[in-house]
Backbone as numpy.savetxt, mean C-alpha at the origin, in Angstrom:
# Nx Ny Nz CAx CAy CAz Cx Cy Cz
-19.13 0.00 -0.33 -19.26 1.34 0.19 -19.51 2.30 -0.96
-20.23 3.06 -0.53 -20.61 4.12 -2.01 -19.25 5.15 -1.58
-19.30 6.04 -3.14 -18.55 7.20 -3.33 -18.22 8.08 -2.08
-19.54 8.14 -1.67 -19.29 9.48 -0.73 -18.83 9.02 0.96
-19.15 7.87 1.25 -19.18 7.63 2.54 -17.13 6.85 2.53
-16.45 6.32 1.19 -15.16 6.54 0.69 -14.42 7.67 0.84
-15.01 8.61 0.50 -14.38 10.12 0.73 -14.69 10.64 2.11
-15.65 10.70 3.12 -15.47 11.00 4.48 -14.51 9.62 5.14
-14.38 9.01 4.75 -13.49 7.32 5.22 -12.04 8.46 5.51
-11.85 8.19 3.92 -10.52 9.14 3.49 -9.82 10.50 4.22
-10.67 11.20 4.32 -10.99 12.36 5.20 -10.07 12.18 6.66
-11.47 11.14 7.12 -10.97 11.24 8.87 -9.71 10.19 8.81
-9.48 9.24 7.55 -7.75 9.15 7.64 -6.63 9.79 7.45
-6.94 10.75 6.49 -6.03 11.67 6.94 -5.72 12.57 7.80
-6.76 12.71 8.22 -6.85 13.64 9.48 -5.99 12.53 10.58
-6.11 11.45 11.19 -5.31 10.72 11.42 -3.95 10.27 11.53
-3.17 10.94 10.20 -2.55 10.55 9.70 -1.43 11.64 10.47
-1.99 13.09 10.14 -1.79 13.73 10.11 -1.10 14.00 11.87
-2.42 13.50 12.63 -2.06 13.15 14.09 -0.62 12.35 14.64
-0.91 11.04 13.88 0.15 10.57 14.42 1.51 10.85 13.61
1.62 12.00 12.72 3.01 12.38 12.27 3.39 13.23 12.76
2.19 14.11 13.84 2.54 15.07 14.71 3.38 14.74 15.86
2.63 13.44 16.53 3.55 12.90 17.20 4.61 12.56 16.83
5.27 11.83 15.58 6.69 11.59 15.41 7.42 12.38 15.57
6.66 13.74 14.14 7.73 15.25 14.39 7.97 15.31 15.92
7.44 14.89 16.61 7.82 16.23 18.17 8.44 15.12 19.15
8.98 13.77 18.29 9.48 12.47 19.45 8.89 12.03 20.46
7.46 12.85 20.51 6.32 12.19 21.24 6.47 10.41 20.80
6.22 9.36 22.16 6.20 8.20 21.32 4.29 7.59 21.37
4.02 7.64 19.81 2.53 6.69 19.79 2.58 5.51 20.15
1.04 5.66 20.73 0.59 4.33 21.45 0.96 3.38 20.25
0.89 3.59 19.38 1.08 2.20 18.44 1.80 2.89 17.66
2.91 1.91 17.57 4.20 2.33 16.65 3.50 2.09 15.38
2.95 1.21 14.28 2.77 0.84 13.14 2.11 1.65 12.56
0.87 2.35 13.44 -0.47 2.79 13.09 0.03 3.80 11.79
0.84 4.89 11.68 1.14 5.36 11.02 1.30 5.08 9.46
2.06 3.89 9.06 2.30 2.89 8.31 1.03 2.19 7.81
0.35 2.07 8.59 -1.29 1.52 8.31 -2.15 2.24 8.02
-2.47 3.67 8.54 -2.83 4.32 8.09 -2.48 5.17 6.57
-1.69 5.38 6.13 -1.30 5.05 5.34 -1.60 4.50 3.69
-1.33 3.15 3.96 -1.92 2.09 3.08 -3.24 2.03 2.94
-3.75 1.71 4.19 -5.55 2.30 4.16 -5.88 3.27 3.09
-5.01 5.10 3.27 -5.21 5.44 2.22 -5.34 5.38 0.92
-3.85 4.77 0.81 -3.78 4.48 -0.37 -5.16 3.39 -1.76
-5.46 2.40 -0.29 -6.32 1.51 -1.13 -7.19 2.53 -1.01
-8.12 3.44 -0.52 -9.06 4.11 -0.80 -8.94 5.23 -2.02
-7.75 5.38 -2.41 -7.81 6.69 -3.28 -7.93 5.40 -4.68
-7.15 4.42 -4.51 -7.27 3.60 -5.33 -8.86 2.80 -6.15
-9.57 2.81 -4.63 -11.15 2.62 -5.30 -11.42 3.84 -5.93
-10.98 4.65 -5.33 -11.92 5.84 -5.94 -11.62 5.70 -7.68
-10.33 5.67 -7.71 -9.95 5.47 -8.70 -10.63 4.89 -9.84
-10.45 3.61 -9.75 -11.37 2.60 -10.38 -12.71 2.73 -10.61
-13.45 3.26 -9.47 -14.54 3.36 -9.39 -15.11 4.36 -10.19
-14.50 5.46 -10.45 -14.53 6.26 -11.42 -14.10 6.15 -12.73
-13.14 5.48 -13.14 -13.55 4.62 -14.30 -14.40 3.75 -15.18
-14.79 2.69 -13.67 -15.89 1.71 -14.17 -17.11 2.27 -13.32
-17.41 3.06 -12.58 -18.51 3.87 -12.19 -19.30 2.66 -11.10
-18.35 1.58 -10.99 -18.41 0.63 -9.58 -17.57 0.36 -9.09
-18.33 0.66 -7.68 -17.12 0.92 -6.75 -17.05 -1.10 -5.94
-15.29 -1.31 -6.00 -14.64 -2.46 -6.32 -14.34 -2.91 -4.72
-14.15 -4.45 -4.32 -14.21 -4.82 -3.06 -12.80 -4.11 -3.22
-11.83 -4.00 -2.04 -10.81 -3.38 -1.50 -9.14 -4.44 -2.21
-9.61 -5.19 -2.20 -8.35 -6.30 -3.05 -8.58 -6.53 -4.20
-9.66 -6.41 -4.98 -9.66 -6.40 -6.53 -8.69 -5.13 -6.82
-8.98 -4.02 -6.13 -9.04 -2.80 -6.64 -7.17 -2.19 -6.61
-6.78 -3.06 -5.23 -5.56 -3.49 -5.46 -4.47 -4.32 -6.20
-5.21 -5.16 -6.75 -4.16 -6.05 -7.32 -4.82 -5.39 -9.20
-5.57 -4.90 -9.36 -5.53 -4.26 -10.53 -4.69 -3.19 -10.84
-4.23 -2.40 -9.76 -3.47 -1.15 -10.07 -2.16 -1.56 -10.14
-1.84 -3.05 -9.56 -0.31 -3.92 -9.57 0.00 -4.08 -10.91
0.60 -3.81 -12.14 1.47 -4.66 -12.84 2.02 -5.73 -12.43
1.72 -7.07 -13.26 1.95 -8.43 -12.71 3.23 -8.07 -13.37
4.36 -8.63 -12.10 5.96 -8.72 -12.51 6.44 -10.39 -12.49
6.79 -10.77 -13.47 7.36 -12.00 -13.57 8.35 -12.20 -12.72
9.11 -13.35 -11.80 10.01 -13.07 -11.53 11.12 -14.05 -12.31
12.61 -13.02 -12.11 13.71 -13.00 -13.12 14.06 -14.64 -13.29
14.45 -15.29 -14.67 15.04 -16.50 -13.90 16.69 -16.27 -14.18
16.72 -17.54 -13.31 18.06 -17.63 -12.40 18.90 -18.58 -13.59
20.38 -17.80 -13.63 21.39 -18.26 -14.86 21.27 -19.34 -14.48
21.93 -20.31 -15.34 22.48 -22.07 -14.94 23.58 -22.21 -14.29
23.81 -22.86 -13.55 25.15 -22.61 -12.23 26.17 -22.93 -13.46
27.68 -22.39 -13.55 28.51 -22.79 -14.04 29.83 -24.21 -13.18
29.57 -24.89 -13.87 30.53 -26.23 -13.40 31.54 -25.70 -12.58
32.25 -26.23 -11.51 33.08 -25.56 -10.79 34.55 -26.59 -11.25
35.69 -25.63 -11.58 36.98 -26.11 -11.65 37.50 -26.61 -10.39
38.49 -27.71 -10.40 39.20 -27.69 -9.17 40.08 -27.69 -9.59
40.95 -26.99 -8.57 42.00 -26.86 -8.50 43.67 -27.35 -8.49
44.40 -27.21 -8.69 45.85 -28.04 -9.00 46.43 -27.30 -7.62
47.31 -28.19 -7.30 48.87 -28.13 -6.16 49.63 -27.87 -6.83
């Protein structure tokens, strides 16, 4: 997707967004509970191309562009179990 047709994307999601938080504020209930939440993220990956794309001045499939803005986190390792005592009567 080029630059500009990203930024009207963006646009009518927030405009969207904006909708269905109207409904929450007012305990109206949306047809789709999630949409909110999805909409959303959608954003997010789009501000995220933009991002990139303006860096490298190409604009990036939608999961590159995500897992580049991730810091890869190792995960922690786990102590060595300590021997278990038993117990005396």
């Amino acid at each position: 997707m080029s630059r500009e047709a990203l930024q009207s994307k963006l646009k009518e999601l927030e405009e969207e967004k904006a909708r269905e938080k109207s409904l929450i504020k007012t305990n109206k209930k949306p047809t789709n509970t999630g949409k909110y939440r999805e909409v959303k993220k959608v954003i997010a990956r789009i501000k995220t191309m933009l991002k990139v794309s303006k860096k490298n001045s190409v604009v990036q499939p939608v999961a590159n562009a995500v897992q580049e803005s991730k810091p890869a986190v190792k995960p922690k390792a786990k102590a060595p179990a300590k021997p278990r005592q038993q117990k005396t009567k």
